[in-house]
mmCIF file of the N, C-alpha and C atoms, coordinates in Angstrom:
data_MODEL
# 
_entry.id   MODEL 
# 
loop_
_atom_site.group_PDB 
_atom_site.id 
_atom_site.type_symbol 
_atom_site.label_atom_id 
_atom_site.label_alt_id 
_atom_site.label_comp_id 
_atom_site.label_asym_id 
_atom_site.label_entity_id 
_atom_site.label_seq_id 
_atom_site.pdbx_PDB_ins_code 
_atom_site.Cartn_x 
_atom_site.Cartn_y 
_atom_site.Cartn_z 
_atom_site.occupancy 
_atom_site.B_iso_or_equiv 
_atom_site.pdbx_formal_charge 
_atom_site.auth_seq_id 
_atom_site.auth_comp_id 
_atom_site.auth_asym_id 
_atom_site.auth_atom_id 
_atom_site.pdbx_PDB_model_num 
ATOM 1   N N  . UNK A 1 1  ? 80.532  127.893 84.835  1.00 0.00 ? 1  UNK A N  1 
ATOM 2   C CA . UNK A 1 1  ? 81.559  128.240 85.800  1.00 0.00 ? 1  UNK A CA 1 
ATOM 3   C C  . UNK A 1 1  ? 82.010  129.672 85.535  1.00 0.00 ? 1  UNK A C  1 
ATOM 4   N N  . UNK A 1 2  ? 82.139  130.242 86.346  1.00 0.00 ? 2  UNK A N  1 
ATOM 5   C CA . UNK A 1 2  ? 82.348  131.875 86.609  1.00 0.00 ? 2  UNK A CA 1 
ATOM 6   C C  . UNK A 1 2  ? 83.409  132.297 86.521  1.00 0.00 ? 2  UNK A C  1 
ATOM 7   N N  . UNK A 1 3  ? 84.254  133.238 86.061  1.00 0.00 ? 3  UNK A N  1 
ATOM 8   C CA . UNK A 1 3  ? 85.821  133.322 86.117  1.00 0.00 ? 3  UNK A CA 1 
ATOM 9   C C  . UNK A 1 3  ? 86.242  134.123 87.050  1.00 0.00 ? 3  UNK A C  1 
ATOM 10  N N  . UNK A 1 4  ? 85.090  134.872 87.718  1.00 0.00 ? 4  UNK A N  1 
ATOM 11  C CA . UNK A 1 4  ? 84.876  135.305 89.008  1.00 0.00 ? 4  UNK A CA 1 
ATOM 12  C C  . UNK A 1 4  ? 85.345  134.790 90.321  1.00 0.00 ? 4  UNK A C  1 
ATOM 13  N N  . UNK A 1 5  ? 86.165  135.118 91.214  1.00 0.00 ? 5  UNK A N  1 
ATOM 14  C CA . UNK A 1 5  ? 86.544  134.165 91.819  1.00 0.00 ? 5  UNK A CA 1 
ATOM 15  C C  . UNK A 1 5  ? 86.466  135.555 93.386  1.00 0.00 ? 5  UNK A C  1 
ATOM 16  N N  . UNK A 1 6  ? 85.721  134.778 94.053  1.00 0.00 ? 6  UNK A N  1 
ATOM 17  C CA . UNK A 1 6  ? 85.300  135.654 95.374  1.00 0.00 ? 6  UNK A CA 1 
ATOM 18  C C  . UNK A 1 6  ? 86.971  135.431 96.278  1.00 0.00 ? 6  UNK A C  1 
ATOM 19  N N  . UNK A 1 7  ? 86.812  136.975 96.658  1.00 0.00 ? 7  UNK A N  1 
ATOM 20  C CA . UNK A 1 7  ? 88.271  137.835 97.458  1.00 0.00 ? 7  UNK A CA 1 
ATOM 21  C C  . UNK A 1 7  ? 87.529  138.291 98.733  1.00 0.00 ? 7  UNK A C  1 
ATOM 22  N N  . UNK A 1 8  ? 88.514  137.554 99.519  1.00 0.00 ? 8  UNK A N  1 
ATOM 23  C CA . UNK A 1 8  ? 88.140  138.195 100.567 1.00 0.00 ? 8  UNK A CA 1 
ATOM 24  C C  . UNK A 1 8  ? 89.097  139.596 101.397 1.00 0.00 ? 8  UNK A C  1 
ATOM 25  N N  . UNK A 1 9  ? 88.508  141.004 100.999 1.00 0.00 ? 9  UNK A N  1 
ATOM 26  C CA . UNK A 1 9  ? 89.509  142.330 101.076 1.00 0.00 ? 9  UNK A CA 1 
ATOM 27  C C  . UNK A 1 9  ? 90.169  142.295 102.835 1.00 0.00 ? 9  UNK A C  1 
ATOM 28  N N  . UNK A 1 10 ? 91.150  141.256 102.624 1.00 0.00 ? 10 UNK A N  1 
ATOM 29  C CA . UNK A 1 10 ? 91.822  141.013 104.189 1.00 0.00 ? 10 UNK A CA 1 
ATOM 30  C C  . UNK A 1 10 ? 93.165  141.168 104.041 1.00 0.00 ? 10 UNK A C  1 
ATOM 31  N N  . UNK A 1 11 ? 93.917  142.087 105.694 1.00 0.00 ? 11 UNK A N  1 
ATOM 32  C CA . UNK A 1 11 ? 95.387  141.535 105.913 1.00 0.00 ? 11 UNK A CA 1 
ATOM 33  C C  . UNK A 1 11 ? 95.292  139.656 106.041 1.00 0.00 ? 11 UNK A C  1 
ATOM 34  N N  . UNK A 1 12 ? 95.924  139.729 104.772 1.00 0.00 ? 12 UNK A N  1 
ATOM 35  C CA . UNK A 1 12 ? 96.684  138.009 105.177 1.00 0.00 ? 12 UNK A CA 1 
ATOM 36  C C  . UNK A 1 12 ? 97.132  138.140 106.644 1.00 0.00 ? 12 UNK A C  1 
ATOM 37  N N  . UNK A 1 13 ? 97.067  136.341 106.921 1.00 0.00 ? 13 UNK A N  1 
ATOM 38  C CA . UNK A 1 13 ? 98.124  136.271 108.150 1.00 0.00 ? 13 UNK A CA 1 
ATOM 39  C C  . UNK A 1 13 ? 99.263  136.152 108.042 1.00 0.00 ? 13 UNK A C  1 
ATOM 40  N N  . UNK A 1 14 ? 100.848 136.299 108.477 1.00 0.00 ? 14 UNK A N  1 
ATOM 41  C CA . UNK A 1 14 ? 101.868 135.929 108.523 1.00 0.00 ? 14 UNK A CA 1 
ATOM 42  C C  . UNK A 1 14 ? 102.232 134.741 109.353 1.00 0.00 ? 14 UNK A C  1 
ATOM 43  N N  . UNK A 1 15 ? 101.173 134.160 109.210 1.00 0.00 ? 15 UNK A N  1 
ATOM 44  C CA . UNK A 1 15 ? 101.647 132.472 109.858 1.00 0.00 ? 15 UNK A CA 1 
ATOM 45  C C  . UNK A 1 15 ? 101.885 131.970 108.836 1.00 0.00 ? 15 UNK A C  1 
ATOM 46  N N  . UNK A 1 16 ? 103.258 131.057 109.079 1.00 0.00 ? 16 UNK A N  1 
ATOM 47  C CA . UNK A 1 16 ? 103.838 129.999 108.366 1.00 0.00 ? 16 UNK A CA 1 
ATOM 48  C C  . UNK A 1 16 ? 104.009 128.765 108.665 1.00 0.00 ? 16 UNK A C  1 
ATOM 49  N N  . UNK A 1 17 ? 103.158 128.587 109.172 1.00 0.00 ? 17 UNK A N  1 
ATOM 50  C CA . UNK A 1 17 ? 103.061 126.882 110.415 1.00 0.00 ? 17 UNK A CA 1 
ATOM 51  C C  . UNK A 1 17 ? 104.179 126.382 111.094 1.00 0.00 ? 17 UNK A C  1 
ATOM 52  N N  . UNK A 1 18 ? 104.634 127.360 111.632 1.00 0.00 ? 18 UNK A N  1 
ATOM 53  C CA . UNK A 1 18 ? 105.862 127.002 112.719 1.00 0.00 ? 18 UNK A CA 1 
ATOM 54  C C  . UNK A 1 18 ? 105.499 128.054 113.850 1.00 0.00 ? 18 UNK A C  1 
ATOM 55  N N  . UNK A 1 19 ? 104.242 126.957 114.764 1.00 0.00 ? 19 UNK A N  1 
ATOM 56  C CA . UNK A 1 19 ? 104.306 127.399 115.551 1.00 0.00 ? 19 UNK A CA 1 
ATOM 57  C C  . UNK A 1 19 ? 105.158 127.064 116.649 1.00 0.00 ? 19 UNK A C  1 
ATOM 58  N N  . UNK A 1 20 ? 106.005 127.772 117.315 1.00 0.00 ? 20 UNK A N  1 
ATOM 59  C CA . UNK A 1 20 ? 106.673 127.761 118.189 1.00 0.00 ? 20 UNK A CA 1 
ATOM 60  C C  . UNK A 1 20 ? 106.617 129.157 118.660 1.00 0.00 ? 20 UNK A C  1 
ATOM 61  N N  . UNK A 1 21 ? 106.772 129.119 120.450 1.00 0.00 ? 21 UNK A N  1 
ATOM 62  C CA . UNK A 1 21 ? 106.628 130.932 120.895 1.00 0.00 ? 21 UNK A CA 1 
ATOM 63  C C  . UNK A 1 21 ? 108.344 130.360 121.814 1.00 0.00 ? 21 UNK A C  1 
ATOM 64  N N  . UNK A 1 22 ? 109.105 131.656 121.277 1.00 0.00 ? 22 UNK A N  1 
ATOM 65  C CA . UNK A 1 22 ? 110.663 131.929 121.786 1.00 0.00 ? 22 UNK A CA 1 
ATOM 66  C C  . UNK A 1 22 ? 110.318 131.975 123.442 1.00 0.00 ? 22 UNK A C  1 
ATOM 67  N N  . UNK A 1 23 ? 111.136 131.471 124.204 1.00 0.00 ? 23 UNK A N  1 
ATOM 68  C CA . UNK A 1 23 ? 110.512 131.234 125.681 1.00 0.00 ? 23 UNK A CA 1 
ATOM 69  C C  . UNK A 1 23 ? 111.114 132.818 126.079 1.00 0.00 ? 23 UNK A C  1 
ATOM 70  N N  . UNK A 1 24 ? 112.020 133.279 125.639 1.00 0.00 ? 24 UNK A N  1 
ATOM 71  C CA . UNK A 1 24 ? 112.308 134.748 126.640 1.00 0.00 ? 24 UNK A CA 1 
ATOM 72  C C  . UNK A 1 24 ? 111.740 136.000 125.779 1.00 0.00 ? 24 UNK A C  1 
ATOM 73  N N  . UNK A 1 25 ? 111.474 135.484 124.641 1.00 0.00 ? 25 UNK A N  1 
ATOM 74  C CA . UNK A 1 25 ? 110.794 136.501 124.006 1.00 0.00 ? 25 UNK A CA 1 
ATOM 75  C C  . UNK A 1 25 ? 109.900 136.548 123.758 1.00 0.00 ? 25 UNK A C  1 
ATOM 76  N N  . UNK A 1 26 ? 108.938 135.757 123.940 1.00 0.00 ? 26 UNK A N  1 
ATOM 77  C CA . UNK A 1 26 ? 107.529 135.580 123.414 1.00 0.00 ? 26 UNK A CA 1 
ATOM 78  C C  . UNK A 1 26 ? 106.732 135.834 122.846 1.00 0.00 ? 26 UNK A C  1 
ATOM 79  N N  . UNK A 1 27 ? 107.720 135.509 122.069 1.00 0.00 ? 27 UNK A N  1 
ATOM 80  C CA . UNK A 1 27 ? 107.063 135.932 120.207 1.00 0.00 ? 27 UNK A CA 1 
ATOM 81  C C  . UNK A 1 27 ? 107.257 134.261 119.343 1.00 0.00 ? 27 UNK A C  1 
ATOM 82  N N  . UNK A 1 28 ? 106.097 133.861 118.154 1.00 0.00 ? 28 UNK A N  1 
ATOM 83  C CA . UNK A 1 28 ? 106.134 133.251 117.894 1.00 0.00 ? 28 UNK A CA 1 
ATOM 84  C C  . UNK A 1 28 ? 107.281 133.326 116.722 1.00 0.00 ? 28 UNK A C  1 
ATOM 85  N N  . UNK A 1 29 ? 108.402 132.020 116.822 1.00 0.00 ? 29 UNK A N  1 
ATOM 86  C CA . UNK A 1 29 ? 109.933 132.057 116.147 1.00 0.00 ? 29 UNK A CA 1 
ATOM 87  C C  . UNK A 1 29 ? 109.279 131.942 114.166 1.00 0.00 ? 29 UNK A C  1 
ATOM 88  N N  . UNK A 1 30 ? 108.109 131.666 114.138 1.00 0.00 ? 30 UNK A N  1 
ATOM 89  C CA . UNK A 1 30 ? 107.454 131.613 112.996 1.00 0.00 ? 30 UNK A CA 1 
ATOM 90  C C  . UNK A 1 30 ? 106.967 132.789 112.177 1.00 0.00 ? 30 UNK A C  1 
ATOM 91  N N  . UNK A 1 31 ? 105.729 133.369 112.911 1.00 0.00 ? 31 UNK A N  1 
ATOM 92  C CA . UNK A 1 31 ? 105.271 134.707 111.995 1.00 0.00 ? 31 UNK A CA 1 
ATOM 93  C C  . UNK A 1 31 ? 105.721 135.659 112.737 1.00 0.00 ? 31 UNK A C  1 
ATOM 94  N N  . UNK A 1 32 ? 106.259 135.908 113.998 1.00 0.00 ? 32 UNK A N  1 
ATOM 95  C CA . UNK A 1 32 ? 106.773 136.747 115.276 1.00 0.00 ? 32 UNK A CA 1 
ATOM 96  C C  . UNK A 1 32 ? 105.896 137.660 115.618 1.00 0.00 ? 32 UNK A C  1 
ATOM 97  N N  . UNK A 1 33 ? 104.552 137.032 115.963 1.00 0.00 ? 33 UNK A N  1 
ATOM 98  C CA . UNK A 1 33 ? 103.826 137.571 116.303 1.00 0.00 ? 33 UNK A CA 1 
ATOM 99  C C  . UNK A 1 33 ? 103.879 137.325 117.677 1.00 0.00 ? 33 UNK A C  1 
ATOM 100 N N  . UNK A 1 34 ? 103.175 137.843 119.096 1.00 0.00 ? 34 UNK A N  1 
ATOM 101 C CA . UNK A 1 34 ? 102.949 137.732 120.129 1.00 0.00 ? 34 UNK A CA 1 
ATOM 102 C C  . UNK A 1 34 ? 101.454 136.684 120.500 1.00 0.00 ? 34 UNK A C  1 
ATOM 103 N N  . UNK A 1 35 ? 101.435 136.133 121.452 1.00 0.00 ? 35 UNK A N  1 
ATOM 104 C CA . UNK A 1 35 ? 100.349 135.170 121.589 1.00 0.00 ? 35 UNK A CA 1 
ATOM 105 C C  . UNK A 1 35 ? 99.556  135.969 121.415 1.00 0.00 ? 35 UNK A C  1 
ATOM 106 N N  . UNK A 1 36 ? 98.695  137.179 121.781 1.00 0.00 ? 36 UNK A N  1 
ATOM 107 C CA . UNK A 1 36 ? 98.020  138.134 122.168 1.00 0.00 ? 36 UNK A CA 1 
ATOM 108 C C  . UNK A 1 36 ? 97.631  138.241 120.727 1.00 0.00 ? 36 UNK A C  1 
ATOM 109 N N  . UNK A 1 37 ? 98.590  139.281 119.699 1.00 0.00 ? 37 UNK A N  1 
ATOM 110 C CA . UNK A 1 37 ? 98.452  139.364 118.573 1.00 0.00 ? 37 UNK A CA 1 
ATOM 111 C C  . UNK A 1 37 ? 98.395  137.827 117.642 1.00 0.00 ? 37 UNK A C  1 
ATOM 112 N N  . UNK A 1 38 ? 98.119  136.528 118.167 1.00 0.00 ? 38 UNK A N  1 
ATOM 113 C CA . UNK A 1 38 ? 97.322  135.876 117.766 1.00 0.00 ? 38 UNK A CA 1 
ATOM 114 C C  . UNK A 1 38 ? 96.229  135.549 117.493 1.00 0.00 ? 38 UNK A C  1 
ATOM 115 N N  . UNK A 1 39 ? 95.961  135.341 119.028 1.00 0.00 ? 39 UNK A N  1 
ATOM 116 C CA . UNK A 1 39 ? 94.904  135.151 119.225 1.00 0.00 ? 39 UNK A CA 1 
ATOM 117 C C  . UNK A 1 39 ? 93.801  135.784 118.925 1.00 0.00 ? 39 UNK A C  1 
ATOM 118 N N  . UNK A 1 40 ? 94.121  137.573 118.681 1.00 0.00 ? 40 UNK A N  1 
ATOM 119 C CA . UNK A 1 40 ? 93.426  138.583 118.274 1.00 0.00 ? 40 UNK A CA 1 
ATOM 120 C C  . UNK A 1 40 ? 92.920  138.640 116.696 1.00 0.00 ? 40 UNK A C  1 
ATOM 121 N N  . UNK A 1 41 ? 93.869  138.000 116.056 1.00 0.00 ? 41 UNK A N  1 
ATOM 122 C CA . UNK A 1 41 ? 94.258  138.236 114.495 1.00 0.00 ? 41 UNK A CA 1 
ATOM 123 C C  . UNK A 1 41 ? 92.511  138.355 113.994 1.00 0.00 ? 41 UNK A C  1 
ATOM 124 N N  . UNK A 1 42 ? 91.958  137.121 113.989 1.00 0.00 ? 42 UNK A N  1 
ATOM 125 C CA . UNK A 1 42 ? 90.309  137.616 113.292 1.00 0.00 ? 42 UNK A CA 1 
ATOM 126 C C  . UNK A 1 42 ? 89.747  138.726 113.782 1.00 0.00 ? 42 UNK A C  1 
ATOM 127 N N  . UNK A 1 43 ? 90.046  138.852 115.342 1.00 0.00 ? 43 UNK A N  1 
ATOM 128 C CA . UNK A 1 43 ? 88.695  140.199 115.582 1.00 0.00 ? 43 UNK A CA 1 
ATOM 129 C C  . UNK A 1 43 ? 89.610  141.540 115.066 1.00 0.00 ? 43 UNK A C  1 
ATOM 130 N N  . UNK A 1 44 ? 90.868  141.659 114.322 1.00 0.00 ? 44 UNK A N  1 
ATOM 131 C CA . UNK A 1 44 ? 91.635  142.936 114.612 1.00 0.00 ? 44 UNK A CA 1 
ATOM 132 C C  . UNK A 1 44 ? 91.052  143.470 113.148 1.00 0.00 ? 44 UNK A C  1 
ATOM 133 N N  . UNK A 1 45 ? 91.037  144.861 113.439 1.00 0.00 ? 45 UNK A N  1 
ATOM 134 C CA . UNK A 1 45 ? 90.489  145.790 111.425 1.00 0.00 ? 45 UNK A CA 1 
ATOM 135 C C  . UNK A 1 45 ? 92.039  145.519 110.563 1.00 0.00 ? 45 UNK A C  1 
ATOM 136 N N  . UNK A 1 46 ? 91.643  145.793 109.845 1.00 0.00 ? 46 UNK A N  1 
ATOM 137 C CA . UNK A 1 46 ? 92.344  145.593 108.817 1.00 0.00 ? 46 UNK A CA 1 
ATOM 138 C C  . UNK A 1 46 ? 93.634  146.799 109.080 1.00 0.00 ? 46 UNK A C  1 
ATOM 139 N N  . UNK A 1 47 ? 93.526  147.773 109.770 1.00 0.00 ? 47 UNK A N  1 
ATOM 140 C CA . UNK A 1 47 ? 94.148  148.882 110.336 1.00 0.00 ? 47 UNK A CA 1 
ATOM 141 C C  . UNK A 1 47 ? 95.114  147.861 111.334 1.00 0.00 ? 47 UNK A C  1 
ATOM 142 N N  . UNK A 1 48 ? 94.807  147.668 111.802 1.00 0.00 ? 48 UNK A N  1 
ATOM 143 C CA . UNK A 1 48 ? 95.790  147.194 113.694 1.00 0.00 ? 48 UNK A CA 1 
ATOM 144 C C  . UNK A 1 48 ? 96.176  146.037 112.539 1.00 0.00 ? 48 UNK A C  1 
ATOM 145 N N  . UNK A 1 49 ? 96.133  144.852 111.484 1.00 0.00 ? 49 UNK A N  1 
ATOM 146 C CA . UNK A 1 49 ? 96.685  143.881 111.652 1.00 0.00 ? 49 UNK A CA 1 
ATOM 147 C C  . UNK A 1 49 ? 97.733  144.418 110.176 1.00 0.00 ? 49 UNK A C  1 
ATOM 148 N N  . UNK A 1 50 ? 97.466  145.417 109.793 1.00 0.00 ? 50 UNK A N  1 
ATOM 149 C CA . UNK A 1 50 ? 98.910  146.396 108.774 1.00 0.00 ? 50 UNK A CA 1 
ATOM 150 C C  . UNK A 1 50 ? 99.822  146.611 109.625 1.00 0.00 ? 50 UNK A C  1 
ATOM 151 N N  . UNK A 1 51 ? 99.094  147.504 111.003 1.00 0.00 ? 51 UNK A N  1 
ATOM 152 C CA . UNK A 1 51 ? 100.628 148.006 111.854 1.00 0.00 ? 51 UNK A CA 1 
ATOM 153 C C  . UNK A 1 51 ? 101.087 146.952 112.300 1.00 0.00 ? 51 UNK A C  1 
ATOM 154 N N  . UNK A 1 52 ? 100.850 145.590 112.878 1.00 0.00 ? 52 UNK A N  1 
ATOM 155 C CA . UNK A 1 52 ? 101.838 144.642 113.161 1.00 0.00 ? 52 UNK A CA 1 
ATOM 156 C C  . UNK A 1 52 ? 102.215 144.202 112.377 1.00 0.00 ? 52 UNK A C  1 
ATOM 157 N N  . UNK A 1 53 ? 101.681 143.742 111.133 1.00 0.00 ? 53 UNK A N  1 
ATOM 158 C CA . UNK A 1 53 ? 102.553 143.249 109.607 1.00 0.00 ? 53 UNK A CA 1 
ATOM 159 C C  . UNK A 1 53 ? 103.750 144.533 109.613 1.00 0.00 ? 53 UNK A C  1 
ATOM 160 N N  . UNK A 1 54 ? 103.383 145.769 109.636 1.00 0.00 ? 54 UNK A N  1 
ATOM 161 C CA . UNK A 1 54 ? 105.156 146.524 109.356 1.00 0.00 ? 54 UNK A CA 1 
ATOM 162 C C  . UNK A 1 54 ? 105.563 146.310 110.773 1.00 0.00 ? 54 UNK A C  1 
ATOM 163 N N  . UNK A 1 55 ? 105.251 145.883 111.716 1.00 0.00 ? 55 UNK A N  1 
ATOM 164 C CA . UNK A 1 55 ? 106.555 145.329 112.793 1.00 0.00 ? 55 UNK A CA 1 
ATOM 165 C C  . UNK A 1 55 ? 107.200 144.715 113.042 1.00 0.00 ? 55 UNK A C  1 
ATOM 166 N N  . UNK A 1 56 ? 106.724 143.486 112.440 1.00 0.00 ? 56 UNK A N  1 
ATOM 167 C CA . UNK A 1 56 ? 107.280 142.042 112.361 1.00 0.00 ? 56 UNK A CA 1 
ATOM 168 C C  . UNK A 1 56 ? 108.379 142.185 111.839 1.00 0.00 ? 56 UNK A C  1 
ATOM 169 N N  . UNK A 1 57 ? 108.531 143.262 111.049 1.00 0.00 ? 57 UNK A N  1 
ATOM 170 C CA . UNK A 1 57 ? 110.781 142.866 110.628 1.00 0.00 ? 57 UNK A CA 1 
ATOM 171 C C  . UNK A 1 57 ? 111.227 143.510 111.724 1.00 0.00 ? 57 UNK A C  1 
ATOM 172 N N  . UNK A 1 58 ? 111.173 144.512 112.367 1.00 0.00 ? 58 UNK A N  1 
ATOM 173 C CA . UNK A 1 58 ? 111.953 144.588 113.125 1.00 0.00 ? 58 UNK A CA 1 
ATOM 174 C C  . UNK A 1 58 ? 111.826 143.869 114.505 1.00 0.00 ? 58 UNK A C  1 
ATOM 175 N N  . UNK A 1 59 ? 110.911 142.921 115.021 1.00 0.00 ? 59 UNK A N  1 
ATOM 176 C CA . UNK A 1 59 ? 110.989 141.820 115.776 1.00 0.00 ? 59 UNK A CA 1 
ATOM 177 C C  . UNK A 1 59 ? 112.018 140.669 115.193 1.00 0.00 ? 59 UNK A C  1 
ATOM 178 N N  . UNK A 1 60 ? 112.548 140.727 113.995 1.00 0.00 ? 60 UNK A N  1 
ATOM 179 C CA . UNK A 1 60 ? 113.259 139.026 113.811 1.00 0.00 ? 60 UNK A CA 1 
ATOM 180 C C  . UNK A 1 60 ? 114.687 139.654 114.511 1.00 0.00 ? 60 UNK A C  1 
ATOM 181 N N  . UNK A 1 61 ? 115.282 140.452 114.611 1.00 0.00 ? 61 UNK A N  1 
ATOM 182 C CA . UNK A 1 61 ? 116.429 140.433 115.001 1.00 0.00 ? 61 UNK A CA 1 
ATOM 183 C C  . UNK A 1 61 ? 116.677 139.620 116.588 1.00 0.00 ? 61 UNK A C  1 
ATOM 184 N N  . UNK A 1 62 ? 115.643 139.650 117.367 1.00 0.00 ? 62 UNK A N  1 
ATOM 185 C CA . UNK A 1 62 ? 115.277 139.204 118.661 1.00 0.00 ? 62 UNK A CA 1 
ATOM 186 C C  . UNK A 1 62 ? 115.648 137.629 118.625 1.00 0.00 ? 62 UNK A C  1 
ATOM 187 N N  . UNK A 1 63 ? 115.310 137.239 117.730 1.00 0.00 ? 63 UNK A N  1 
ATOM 188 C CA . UNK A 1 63 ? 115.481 135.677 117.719 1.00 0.00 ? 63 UNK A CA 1 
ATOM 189 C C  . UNK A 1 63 ? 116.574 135.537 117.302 1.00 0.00 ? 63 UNK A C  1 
ATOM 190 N N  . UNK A 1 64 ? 117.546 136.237 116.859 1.00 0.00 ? 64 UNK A N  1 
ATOM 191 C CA . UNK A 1 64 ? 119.170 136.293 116.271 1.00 0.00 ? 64 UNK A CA 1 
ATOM 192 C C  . UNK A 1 64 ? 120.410 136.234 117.317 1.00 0.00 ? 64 UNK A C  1 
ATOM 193 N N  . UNK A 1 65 ? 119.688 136.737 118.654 1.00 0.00 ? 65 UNK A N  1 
ATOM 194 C CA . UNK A 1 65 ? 120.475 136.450 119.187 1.00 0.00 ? 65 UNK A CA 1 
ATOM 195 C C  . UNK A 1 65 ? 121.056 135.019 119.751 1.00 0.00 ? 65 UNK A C  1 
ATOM 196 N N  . UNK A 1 66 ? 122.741 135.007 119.807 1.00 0.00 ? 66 UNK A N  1 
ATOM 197 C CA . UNK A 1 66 ? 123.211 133.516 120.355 1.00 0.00 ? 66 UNK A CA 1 
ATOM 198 C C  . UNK A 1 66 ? 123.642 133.668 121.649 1.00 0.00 ? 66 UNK A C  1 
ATOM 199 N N  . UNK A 1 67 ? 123.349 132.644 122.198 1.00 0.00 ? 67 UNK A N  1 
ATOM 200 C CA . UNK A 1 67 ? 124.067 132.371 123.228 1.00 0.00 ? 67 UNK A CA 1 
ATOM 201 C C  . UNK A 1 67 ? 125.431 131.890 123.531 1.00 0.00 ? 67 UNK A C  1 
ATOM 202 N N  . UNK A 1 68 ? 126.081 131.905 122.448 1.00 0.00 ? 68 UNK A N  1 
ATOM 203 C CA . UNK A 1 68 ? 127.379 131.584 122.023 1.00 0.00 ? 68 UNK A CA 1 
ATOM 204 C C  . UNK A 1 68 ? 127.107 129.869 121.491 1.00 0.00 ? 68 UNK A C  1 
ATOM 205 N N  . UNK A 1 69 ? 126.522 128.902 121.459 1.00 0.00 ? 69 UNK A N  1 
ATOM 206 C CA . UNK A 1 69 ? 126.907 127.828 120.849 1.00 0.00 ? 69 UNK A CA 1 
ATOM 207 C C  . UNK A 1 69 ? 127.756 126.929 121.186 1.00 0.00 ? 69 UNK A C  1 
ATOM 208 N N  . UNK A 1 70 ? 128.404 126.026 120.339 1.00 0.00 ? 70 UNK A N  1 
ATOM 209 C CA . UNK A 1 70 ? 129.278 124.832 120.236 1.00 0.00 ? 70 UNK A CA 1 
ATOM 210 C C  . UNK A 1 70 ? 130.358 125.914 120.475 1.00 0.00 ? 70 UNK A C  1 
ATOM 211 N N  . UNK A 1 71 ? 130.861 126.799 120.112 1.00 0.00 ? 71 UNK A N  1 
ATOM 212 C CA . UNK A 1 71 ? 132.217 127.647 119.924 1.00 0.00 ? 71 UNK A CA 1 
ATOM 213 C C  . UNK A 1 71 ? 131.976 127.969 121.636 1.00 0.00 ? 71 UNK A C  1 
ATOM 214 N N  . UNK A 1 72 ? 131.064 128.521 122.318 1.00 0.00 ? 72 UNK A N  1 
ATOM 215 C CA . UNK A 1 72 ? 131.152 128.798 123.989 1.00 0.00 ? 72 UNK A CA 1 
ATOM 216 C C  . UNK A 1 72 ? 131.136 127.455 124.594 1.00 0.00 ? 72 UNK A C  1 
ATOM 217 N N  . UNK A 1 73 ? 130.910 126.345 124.516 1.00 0.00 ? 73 UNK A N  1 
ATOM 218 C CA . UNK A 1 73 ? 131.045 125.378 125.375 1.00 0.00 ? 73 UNK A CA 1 
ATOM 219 C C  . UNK A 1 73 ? 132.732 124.907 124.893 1.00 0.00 ? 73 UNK A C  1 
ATOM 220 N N  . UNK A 1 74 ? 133.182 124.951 124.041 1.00 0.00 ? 74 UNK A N  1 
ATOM 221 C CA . UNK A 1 74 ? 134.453 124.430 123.457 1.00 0.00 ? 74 UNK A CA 1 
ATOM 222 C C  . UNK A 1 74 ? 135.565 125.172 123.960 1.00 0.00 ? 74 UNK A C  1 
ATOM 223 N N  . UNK A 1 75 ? 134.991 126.457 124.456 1.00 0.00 ? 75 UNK A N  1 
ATOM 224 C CA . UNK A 1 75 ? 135.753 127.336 124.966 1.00 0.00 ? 75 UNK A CA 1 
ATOM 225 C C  . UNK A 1 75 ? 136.158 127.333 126.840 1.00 0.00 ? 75 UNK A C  1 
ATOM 226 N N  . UNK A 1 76 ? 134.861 126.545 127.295 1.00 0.00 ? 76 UNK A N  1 
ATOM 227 C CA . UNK A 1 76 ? 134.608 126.738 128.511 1.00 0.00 ? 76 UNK A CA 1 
ATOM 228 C C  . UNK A 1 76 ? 135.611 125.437 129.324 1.00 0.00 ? 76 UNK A C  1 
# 
């Protein structure tokens, strides 16, 4: 047995198995990727799937927004 252990030189994915896609934003509420930039993820270079890995933080704020909640219906 080999202590060698075969690497494959890849952007990981940022899926975390919650798939769900935000209905007004349509981005998945999981890795916040776009269906598109899913579906793409194997054929993309290792180039295009870095620049969406540094985008993805500034996509989570999108899903932060509330619609006000229990506190807006309590109010209404």
């Amino acid at each position: 047995m080999s202590d060698d252990i075969w690497k494959r030189d890849e952007v990981e994915s940022p899926c975390v198995k919650l798939c769900t896609i935000h209905p007004q934003e349509r981005i998945c509420v999981g890795c916040l990727r776009s269906l598109d930039e899913i579906a793409a993820w194997s054929r993309m270079s290792p180039e295009a799937r870095r620049a969406v890995m540094a985008e993805l933080p500034n996509r989570a704020p999108r899903l932060r927004k509330r619609r006000g909640g229990r506190a807006a219906r309590l109010e209404n």
